[in-house]
C-alpha positions in Angstrom: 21.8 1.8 18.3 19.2 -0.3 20.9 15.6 0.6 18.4 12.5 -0.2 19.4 9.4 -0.7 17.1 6.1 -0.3 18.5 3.8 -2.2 15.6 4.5 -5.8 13.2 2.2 -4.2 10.4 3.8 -3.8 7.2 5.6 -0.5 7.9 6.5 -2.5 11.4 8.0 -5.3 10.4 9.8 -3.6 7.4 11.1 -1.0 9.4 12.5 -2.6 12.1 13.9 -5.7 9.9 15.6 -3.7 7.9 17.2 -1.3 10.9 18.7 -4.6 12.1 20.3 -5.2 8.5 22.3 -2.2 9.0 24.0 -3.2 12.8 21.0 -2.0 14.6 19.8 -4.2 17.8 15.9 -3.9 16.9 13.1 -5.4 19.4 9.5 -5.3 17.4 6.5 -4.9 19.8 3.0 -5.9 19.1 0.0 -6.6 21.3 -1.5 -9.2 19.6 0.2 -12.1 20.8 -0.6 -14.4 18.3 1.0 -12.7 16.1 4.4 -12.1 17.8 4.5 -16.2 18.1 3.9 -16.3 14.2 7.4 -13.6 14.1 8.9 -16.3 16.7 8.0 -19.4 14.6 10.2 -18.2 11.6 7.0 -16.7 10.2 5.7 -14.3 8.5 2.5 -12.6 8.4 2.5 -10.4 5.4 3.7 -11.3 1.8 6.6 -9.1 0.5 9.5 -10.2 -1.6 12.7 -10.7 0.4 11.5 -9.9 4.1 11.1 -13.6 5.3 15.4 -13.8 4.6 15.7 -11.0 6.1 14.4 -12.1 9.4 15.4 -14.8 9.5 18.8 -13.7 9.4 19.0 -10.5 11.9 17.1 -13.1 14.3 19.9 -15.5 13.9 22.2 -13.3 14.5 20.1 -11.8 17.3 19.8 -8.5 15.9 16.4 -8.5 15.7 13.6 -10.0 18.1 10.1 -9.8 18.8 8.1 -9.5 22.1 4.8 -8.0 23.0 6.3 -6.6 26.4 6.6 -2.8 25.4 7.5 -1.5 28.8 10.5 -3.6 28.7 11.4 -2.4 25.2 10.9 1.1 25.1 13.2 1.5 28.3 16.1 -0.1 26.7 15.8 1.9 23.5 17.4 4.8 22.8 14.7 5.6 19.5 11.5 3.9 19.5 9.4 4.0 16.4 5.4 4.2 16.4 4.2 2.2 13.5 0.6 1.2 14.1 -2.4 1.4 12.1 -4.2 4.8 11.4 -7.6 3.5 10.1 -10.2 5.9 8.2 -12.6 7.1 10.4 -16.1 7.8 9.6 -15.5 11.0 8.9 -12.5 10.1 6.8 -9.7 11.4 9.2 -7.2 9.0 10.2 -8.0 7.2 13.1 -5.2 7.8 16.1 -6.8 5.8 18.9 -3.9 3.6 18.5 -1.1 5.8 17.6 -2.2 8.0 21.0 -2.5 4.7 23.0 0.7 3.6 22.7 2.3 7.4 23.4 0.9 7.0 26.5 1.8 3.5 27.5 5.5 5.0 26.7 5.0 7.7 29.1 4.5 5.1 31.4 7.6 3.6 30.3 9.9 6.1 30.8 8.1 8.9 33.2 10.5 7.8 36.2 13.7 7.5 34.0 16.3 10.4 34.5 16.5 13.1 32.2 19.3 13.5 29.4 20.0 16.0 26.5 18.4 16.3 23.4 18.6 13.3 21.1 19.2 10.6 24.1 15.9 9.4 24.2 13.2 9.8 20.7 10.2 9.0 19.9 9.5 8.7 15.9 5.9 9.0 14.7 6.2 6.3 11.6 2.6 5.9 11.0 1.0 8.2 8.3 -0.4 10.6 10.8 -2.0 14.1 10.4 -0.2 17.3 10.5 -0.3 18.6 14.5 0.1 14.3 15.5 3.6 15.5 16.6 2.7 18.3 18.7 0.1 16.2 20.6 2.2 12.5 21.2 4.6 15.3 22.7 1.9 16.9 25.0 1.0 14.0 26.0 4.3 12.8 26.8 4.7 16.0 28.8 1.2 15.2 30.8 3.2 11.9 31.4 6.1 13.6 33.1 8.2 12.9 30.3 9.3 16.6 28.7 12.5 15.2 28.4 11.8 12.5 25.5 12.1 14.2 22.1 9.5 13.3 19.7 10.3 13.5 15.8 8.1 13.1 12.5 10.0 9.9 10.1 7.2 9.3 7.2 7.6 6.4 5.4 7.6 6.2 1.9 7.5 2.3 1.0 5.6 0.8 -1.9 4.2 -2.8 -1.4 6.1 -5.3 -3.3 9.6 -2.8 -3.4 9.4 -2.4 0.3 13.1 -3.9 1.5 14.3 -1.5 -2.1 12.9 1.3 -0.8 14.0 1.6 2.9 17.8 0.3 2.0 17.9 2.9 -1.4 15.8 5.3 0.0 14.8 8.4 -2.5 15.0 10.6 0.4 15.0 10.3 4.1 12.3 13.2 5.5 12.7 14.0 9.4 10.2 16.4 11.2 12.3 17.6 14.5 12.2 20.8 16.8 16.0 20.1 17.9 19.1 20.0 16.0 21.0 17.5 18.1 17.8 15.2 17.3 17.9 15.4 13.4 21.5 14.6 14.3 20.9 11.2 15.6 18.6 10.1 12.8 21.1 10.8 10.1 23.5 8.5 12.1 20.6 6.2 12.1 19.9 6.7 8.0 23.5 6.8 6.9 24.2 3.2 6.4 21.1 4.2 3.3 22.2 7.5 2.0 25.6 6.5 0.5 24.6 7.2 -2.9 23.9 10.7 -1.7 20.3 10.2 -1.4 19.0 13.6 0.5 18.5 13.5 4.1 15.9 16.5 4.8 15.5 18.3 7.8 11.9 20.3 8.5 9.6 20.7 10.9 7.4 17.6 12.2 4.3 19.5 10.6 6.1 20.3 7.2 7.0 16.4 7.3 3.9 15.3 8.3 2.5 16.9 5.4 5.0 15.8 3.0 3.4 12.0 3.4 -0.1 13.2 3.0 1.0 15.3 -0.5 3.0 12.8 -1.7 0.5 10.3 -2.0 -1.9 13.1 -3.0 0.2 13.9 -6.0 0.2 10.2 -6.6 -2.7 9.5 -6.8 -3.9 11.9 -8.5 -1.7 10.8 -11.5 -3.5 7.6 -11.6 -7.0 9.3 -11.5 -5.6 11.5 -14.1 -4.4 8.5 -16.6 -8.2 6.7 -15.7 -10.2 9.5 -16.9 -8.0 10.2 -20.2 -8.0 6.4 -20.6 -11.8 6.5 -20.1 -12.1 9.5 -22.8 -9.7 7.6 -25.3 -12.4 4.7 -25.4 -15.4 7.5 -26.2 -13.4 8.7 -29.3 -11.3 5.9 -30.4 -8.2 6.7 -29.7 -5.4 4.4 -27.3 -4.1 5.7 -24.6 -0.7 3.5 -24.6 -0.3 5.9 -27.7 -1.4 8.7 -25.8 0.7 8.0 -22.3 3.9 7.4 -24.9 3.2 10.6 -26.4 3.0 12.9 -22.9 5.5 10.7 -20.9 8.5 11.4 -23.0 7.8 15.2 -21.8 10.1 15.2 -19.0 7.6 17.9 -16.4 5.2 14.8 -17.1 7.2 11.7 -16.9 6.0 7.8 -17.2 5.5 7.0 -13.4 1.7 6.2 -12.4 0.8 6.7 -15.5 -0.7 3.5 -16.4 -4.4 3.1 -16.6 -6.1 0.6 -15.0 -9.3 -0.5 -12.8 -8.6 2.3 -10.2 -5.9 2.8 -7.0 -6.1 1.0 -3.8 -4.1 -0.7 -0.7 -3.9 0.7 2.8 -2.6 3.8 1.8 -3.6 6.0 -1.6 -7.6 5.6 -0.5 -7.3 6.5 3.1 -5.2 9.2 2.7 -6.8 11.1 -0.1 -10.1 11.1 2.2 -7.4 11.6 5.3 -6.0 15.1 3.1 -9.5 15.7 2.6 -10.8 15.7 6.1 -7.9 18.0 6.9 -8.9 20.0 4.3 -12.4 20.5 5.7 -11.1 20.9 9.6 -9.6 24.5 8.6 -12.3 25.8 6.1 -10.6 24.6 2.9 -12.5 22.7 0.7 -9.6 20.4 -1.3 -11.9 20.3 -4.6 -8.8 18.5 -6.9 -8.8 15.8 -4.5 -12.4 15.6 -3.8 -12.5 14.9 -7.6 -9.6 12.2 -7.4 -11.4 10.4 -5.3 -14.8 10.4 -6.4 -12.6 9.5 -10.1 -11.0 6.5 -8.6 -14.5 5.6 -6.9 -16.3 5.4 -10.4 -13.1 3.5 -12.1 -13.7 0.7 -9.8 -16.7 0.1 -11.7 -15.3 0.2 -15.2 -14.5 -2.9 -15.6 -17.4 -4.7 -14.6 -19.4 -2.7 -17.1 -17.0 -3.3 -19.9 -18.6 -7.0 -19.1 -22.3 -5.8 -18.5 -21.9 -4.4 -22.3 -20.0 -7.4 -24.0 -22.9 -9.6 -22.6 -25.3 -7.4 -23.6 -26.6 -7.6 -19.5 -27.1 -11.3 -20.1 -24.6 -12.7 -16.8 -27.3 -14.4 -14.8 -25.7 -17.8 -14.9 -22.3 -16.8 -16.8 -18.8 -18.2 -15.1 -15.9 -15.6 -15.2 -12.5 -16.2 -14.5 -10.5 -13.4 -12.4 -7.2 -13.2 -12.7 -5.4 -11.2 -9.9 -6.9 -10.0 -6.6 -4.2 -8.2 -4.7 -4.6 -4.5 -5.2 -0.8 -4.6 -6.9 1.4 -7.0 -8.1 4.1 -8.3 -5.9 1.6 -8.3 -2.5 -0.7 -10.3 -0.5 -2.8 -7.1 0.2 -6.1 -6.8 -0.7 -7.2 -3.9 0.8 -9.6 -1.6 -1.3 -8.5 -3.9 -3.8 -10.2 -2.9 -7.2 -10.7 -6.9 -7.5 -13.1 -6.6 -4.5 -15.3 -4.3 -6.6 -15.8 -6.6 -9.5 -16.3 -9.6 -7.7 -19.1 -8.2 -5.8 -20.6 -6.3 -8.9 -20.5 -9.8 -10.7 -22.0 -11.7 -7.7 -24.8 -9.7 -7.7 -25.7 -10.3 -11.0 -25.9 -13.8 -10.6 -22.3 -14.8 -12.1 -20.2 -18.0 -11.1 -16.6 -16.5 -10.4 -13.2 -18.2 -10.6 -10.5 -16.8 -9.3 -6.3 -17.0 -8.9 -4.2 -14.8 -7.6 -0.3 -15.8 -6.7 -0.6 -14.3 -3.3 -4.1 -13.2 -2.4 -5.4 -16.0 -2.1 -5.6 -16.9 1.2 -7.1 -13.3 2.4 -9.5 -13.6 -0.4 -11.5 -16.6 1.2 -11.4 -14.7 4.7 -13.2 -12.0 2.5 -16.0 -14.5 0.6 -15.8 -17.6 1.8 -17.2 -20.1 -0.5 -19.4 -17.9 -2.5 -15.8 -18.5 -4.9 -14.1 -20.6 -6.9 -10.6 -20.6 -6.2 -8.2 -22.0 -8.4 -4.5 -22.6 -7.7 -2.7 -22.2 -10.9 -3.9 -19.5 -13.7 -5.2 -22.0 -16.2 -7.4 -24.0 -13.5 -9.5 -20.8 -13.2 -10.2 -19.9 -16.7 -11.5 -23.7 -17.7 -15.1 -23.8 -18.8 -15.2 -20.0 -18.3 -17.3 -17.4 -20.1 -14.3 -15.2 -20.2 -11.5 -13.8 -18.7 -10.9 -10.5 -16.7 -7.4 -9.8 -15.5 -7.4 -7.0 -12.3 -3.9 -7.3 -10.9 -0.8 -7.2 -13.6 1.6 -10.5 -12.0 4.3 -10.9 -14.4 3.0 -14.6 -15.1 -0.2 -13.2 -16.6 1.8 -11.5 -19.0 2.8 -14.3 -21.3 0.7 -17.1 -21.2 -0.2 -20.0 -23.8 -3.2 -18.4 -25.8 -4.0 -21.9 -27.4 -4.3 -23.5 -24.0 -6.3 -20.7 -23.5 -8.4 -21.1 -26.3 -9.5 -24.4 -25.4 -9.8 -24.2 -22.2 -11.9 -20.9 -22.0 -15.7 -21.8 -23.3 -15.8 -18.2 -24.4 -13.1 -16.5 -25.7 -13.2 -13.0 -24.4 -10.6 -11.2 -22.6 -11.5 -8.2 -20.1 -7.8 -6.6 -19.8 -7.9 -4.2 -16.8 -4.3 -3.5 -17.4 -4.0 -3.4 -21.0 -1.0 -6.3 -20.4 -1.7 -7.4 -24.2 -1.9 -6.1 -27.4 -5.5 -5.7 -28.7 -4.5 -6.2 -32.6 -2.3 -9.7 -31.2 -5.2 -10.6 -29.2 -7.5 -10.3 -31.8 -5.9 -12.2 -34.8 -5.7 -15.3 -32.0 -9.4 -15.4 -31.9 -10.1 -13.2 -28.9 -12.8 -10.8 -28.3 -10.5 -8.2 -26.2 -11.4 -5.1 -24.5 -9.0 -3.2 -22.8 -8.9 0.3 -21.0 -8.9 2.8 -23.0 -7.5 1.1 -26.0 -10.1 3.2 -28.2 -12.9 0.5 -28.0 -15.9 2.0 -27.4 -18.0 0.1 -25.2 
């Protein structure tokens, strides 16, 4: 099928890379131009494992392509995605200024072309949009002259670091759509990524608009959940690896996100919880669990940073901490609502020299703080001559590293482990001061 992809974010790029994979021919659109030379140059703009092969490949092949002419790319497309930004607002909704700009700029695009049947021409809302986002791209395709174009719902469902995984072995494939012969076209489209018999489920675009929003909900949740217990477990001494073991293996409960740490964040858990919120508040329905998950994941930001205020007794005017890991997850360049962001600017205000490596993050760290850092290219270079260490973001080369270069090159020998990567008992009989989260050490 001829795809267009209005967007070269994250959800973009991935999308429309990984169409081409399958046979597609995919055009990505963007208006920043600079940006769509970077695609052109072989380049790409976001870290995620495997993407920069797949490019590269579909482009070779011409499959896939990049322009910022959307006039010209929406008319030769049969489906054409939507998969720009939806900011937080002020008020906490989801920003659509740009989702709504470029529904009209496709009316423009295809108000003069003839009409067809049902399914011959869609527009898919790909951005995490709020329930009744459907209903008003369409109306405003309609003021356009364009009541022919089908508009569907296709949230996306991608974690950071997994991405390519995820959209190629999909858990399921959700598709909001008003016509039949429309849902029939997007399971042609899926199909090459539902032969394992992955579900493809058919609803209404505000039942699948909504299934985005309480997916990430329920997610999120689980990890403000897992905080506070953790949080509890350090009051009264007990561990909460014990404790997670003990109510994982209870299959209503299960193991995913449930593994403490110094709080949720990226471009998509924070946003939407306040997005599910705002909805929430719009009808006269106060969302009280989630209110709570977010004001949980808030103060968990903060936990780590006092788990340092308390080791140094308040004493850090003049200290030098190392940070290890400054993406908001492993496996990403992100660093959006990164909990690393919080501690760094805790510890900079209380005078304290901070080091810092990160695999990935580097890069969009210094856009952030300039040279108020130090920034350290390999793990080791940042912890030398340090007070101590505190590890944010759980890379897989933090995991096992050599405590005795450690040792001598850390001036003191305290570890702040935000995600309890190491055992406290191990770390202690090495000569560590170690604090974990929620490993029953009351602070």
């Amino acid at each position: 099928m001829k795809v267009a992809v209005i967007g070269t974010g994250y959800v973009g790029l991935v999308t429309g890379t990984c169409l081409s994979e399958s046979g597609n021919d995919v055009v990505c659109v963007d208006n920043n131009p600079k940006k769509i030379a970077t695609l052109n140059e072989n380049r790409i703009p976001i870290y995620e494992p495997g993407l920069h092969e797949l490019v590269l490949r579909n482009k070779r092949e011409g499959r896939l392509s990049f322009t910022t002419d959307l006039m010209a790319a929406v008319r030769a497309a049969r489906l054409v995605f939507i998969a720009v930004g939806t900011p937080q607002s002020e008020e906490g909704d989801a920003d659509l200024t740009a989702v709504f700009a470029v529904a009209d700029a496709i009316g423009d695009a295809l108000k003069e072309l003839p009409p067809g049947k049902p399914g011959d021409r869609v527009i898919i809302t790909k951005s995490t949009v709020p329930v009744g986002t459907n209903a008003s791209v369409a109306a405003r395709l309609v003021a356009k002259g364009c009541a022919h174009v089908d508009v569907a719902s296709n949230p996306e469902f991608l974690k950071e670091g997994a991405a390519i995984d995820d959209f190629m072995k999909p858990d399921r494939v959700v598709v909001g759509v008003r016509h039949p012969d429309v849902a029939a076209v997007l399971r042609e489209l899926y199909a090459p990524f539902l032969r394992t018999e992955r579900p493809f489920l058919v609803m209404t675009p505000e039942s699948a608009e909504m299934t985005k929003y309480a997916a990430n909900a329920m997610l999120a949740t689980k990890i403000s959940f897992i905080n506070e217990m953790a949080n509890l477990c350090d009051r009264l001494g007990a561990d909460i690896n014990d404790v997670r073991k003990g109510i994982g293996h209870d299959q209503r409960i299960g193991f995913q996100f449930l593994f403490p740490g110094p709080g949720y964040g990226g471009s998509c858990f924070p946003k939407d919880v306040e997005a599910i919120v705002a909805m929430g508040r719009r009808t006269g329905l106060p969302l009280k669990l989630m209110q709570a998950v977010d004001l949980v994941n808030d103060a968990q930001k903060e936990v780590l940073f006092q788990k340092v205020w308390a080791h140094f007794a308040g004493q850090l005017e003049g200290k030098t901490l190392a940070v290890w890991g400054l993406a908001f997850k492993p496996r990403t360049d992100d660093v959006r609502e990164a909990p690393a962001l919080s501690l760094i600017d805790s510890l900079l205000a209380a005078g304290v020299k901070v080091r810092v490596h990160d695999p990935e993050a580097m890069a969009n760290i210094r856009e952030i703080y300039g040279d108020k850092l130090h920034y350290a290219d390999r793990p080791y270079g940042a912890i030398e001559g340090a007070d101590g260490l505190v590890i944010v973001t759980e890379w897989q080369e933090f995991r096992n590293p050599d405590f005795e270069v450690m040792r001598r090159l850390l001036k003191g020998h305290v570890i702040f482990d935000g995600r309890n990567i190491y055992e406290p008992r191990h770390m202690e009989s090495l000569g560590f001061s170690y604090h974990g989260i929620g490993r029953g050490q009351r602070t």
